[in-house]
KEFIFI-356016 format. One record per residue: x, y, z of N, C-alpha, C, O, CB in turn; residue number from 1. Coordinates in pm, whole numbers. Glycine has a CB too. Layout:
% KEFIFI-356016
+--------+--------+--------+--------+--------+--------+--------+--------+--------+--------+--------+--------+--------+--------+--------+-----+
!    n.x !    n.y !    n.z !   ca.x !   ca.y !   ca.z !    c.x !    c.y !    c.z !    o.x !    o.y !    o.z !   cb.x !   cb.y !   cb.z !   k !
+--------+--------+--------+--------+--------+--------+--------+--------+--------+--------+--------+--------+--------+--------+--------+-----+
!      X !      Y !      Z !      X !      Y !      Z !      X !      Y !      Z !      X !      Y !      Z !      X !      Y !      Z ! NUM !
...
+--------+--------+--------+--------+--------+--------+--------+--------+--------+--------+--------+--------+--------+--------+--------+-----+
//
This chain:
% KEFIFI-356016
+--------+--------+--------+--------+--------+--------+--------+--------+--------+--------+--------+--------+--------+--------+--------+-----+
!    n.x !    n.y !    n.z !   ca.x !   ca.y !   ca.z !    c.x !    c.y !    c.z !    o.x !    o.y !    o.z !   cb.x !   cb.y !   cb.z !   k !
+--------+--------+--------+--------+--------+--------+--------+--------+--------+--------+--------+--------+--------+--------+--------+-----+
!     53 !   6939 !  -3969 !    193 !   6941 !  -4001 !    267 !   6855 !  -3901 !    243 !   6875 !  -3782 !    247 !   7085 !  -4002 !   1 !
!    366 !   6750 !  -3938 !    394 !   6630 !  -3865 !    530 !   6700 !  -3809 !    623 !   6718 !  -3887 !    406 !   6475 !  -3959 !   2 !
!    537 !   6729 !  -3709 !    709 !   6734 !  -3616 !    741 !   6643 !  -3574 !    656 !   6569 !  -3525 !    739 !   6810 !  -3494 !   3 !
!    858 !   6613 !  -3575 !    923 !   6524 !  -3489 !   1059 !   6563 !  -3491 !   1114 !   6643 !  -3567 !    904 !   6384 !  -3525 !   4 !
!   1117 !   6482 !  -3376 !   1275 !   6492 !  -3371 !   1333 !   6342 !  -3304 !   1261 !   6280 !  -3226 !   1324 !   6637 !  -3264 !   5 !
!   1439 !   6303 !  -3334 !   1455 !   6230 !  -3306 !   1670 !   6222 !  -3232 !   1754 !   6311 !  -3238 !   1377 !   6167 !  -3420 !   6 !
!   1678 !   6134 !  -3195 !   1847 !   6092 !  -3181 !   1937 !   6044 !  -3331 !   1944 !   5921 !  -3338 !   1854 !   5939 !  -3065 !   7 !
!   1970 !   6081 !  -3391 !   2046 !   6014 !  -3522 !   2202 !   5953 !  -3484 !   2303 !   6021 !  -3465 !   2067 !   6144 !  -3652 !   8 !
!   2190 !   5802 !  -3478 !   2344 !   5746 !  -3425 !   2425 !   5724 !  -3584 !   2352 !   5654 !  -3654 !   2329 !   5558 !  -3315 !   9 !
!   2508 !   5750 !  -3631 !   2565 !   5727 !  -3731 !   2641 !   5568 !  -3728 !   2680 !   5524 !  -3620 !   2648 !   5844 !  -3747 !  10 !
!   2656 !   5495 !  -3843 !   2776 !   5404 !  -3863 !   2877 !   5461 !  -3841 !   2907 !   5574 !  -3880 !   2795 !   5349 !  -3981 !  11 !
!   2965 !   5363 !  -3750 !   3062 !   5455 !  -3698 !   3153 !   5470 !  -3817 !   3169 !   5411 !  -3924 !   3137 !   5404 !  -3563 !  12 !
!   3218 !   5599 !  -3739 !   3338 !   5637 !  -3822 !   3267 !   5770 !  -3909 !   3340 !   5865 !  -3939 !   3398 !   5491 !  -3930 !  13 !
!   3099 !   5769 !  -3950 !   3067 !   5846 !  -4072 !   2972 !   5918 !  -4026 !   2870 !   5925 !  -4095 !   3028 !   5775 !  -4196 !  14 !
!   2976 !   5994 !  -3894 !   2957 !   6091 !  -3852 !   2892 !   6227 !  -3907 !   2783 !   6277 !  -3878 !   3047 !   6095 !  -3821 !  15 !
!   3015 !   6281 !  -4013 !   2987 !   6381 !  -4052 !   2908 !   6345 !  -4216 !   2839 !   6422 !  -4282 !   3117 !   6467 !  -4037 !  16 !
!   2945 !   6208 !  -4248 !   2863 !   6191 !  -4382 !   2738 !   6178 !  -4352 !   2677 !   6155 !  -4456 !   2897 !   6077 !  -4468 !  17 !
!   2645 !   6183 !  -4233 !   2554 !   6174 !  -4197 !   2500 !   6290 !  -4165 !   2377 !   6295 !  -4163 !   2558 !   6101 !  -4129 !  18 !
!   2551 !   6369 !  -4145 !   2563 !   6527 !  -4093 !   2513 !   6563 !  -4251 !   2392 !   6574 !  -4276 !   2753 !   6603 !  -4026 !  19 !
!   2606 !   6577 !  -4346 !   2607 !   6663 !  -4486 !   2438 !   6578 !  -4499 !   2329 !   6629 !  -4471 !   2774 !   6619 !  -4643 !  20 !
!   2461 !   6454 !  -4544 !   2313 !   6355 !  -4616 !   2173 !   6450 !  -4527 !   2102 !   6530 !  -4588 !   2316 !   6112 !  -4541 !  21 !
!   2160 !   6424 !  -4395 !   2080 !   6514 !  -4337 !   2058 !   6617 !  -4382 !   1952 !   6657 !  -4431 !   2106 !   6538 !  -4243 !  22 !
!   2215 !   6702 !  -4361 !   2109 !   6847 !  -4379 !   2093 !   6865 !  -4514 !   2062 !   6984 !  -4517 !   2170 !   7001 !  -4319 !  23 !
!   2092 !   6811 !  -4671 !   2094 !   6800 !  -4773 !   1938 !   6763 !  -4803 !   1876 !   6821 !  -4892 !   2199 !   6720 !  -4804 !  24 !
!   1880 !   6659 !  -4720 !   1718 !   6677 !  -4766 !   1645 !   6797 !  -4688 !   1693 !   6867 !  -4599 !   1624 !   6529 !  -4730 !  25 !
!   1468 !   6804 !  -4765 !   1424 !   6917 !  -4722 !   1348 !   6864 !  -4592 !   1351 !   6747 !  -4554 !   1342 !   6996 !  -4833 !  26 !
!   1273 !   6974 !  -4528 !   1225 !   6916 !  -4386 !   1308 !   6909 !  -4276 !   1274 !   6903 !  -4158 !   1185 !   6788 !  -4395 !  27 !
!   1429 !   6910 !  -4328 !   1541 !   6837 !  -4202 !   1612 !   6954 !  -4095 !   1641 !   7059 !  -4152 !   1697 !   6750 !  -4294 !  28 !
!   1638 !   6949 !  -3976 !   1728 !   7044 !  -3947 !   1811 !   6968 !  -3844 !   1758 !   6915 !  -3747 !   1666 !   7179 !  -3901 !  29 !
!   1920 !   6965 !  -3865 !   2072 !   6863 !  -3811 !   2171 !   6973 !  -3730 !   2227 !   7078 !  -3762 !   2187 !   6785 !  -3980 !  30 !
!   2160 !   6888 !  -3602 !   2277 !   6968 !  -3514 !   2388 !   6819 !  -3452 !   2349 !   6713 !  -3402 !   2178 !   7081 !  -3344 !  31 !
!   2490 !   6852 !  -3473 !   2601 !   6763 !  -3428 !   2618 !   6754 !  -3304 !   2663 !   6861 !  -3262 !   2718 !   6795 !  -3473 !  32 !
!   2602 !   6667 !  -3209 !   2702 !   6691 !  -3059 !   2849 !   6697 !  -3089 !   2922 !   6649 !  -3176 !   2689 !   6554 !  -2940 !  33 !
!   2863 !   6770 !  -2992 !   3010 !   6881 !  -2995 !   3104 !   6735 !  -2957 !   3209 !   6730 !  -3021 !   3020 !   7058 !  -2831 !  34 !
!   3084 !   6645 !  -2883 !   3188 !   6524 !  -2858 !   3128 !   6400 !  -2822 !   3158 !   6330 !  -2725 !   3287 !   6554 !  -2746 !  35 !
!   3055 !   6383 !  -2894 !   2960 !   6222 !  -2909 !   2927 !   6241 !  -3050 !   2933 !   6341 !  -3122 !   2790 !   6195 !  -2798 !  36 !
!   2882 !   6091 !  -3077 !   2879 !   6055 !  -3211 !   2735 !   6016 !  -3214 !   2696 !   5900 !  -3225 !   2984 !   5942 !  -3257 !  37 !
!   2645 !   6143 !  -3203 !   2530 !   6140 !  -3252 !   2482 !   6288 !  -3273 !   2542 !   6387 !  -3231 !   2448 !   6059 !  -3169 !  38 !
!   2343 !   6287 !  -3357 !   2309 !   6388 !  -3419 !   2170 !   6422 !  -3347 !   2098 !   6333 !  -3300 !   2310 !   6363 !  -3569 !  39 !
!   2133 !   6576 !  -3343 !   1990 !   6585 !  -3308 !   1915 !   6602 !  -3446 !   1975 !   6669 !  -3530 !   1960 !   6711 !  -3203 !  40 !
!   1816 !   6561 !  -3473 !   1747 !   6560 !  -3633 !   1604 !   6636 !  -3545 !   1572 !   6625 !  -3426 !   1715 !   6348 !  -3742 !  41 !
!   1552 !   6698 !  -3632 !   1416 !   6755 !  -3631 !   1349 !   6790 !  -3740 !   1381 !   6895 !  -3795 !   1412 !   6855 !  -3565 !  42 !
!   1222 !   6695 !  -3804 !   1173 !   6687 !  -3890 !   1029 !   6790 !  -3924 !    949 !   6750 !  -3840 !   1170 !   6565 !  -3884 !  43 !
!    985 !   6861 !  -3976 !    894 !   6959 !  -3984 !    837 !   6940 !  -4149 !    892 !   7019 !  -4227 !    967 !   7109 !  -3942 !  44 !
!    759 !   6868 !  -4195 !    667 !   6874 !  -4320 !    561 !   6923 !  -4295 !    505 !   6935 !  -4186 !    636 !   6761 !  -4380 !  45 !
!    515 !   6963 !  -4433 !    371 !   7000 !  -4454 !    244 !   6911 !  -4408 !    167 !   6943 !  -4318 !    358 !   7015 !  -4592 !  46 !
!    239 !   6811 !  -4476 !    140 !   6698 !  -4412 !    198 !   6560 !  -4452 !    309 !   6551 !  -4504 !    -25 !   6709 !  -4471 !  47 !
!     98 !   6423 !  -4418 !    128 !   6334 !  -4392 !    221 !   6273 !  -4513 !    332 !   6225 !  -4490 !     23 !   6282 !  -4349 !  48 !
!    169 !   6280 !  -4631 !    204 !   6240 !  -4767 !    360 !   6247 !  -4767 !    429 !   6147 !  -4789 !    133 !   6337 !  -4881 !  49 !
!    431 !   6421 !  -4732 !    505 !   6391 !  -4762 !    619 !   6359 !  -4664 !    735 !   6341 !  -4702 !    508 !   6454 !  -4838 !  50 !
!    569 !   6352 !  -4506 !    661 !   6290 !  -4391 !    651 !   6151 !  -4467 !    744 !   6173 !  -4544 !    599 !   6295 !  -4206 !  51 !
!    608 !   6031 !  -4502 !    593 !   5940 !  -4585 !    743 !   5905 !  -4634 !    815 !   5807 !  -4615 !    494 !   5983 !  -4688 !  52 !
!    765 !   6053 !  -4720 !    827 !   6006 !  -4865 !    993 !   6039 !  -4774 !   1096 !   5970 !  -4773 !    769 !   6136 !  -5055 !  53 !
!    964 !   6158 !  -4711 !   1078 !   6181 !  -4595 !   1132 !   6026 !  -4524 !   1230 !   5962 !  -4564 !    998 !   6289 !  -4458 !  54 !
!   1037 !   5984 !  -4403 !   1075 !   5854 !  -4399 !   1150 !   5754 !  -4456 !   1248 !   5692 !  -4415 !   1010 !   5821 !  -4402 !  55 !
!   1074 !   5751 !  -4577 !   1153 !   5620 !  -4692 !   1284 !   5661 !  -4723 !   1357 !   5567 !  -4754 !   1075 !   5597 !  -4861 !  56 !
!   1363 !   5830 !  -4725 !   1446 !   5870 !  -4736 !   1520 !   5841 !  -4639 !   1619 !   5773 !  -4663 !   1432 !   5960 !  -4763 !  57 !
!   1495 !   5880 !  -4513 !   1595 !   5815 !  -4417 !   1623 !   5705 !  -4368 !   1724 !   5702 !  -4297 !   1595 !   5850 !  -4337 !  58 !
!   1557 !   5600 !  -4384 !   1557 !   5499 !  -4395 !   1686 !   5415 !  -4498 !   1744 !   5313 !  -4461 !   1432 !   5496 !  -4421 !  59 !
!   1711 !   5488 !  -4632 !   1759 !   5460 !  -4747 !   1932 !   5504 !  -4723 !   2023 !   5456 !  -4792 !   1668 !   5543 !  -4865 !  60 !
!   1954 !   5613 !  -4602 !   2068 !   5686 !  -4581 !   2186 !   5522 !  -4518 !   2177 !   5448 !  -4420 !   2023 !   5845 !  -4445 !  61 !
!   2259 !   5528 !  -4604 !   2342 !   5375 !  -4555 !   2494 !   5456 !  -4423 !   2578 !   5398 !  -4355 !   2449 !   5264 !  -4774 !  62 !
!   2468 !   5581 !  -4436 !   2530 !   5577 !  -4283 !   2477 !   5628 !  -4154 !   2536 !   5680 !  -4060 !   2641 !   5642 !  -4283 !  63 !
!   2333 !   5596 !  -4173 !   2219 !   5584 !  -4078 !   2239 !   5450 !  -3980 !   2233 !   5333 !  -4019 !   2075 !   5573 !  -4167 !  64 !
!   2254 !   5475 !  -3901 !   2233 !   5295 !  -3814 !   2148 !   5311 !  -3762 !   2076 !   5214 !  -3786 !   2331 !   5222 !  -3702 !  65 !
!   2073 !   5410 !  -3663 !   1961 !   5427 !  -3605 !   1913 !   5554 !  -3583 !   1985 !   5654 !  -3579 !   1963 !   5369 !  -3506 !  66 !
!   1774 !   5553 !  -3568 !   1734 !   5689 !  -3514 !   1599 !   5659 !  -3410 !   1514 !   5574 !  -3434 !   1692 !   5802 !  -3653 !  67 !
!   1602 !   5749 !  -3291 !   1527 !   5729 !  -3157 !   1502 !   5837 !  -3157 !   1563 !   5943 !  -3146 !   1583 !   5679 !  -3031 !  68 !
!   1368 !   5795 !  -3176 !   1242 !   5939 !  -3175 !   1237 !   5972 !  -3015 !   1259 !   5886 !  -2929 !   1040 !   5887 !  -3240 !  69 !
!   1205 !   6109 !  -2988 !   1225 !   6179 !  -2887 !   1123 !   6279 !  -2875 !   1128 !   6348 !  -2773 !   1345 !   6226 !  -2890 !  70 !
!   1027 !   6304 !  -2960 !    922 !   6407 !  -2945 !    833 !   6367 !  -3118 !    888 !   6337 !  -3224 !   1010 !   6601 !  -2922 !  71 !
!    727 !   6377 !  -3097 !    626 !   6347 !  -3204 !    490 !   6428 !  -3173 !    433 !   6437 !  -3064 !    597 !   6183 !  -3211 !  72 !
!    454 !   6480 !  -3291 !    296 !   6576 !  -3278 !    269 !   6594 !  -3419 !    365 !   6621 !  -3492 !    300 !   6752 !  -3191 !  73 !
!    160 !   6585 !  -3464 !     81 !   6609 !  -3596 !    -48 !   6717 !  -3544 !   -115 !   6702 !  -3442 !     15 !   6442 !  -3667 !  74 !
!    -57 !   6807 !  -3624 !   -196 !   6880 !  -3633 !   -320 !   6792 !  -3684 !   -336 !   6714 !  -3779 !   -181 !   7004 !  -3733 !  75 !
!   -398 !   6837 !  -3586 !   -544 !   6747 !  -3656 !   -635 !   6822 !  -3685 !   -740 !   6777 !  -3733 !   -624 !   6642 !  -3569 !  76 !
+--------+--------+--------+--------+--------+--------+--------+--------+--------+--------+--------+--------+--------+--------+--------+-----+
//
């Protein structure tokens, strides 16, 4: 089972539309900083297949500007 978490910086200004898009897919769990304009994301799937399809999803989020992984582990 693939964890990760990462830093989520939004396009500015869209903060919280990044907030809702997040916590709206599955896998995801989204916490806001209280006065900076970034997000903590932490990703938790079943196996590889579907961190995959997760990926291509966030990737696709257009008020995504970046995200900086911060912890990574898969079961083997």
């Amino acid at each position: 089972m693939p964890v990760f978490s990462y830093l989520a910086y939004p396009v500015k200004g869209r903060k919280q539309g990044l907030l809702e898009a997040l916590s709206a897919l599955a896998h995801c769990n989204v916490v806001a900083a209280d006065k900076q304009e970034v997000l903590l994301l932490v990703t938790d799937t079943p196996d590889d297949d579907t961190e995959k399809v997760l990926q291509d999803r966030l990737k696709a989020l257009d008020s995504l500007q970046s995200l900086s992984m911060t912890f990574g582990h898969r079961d083997e």
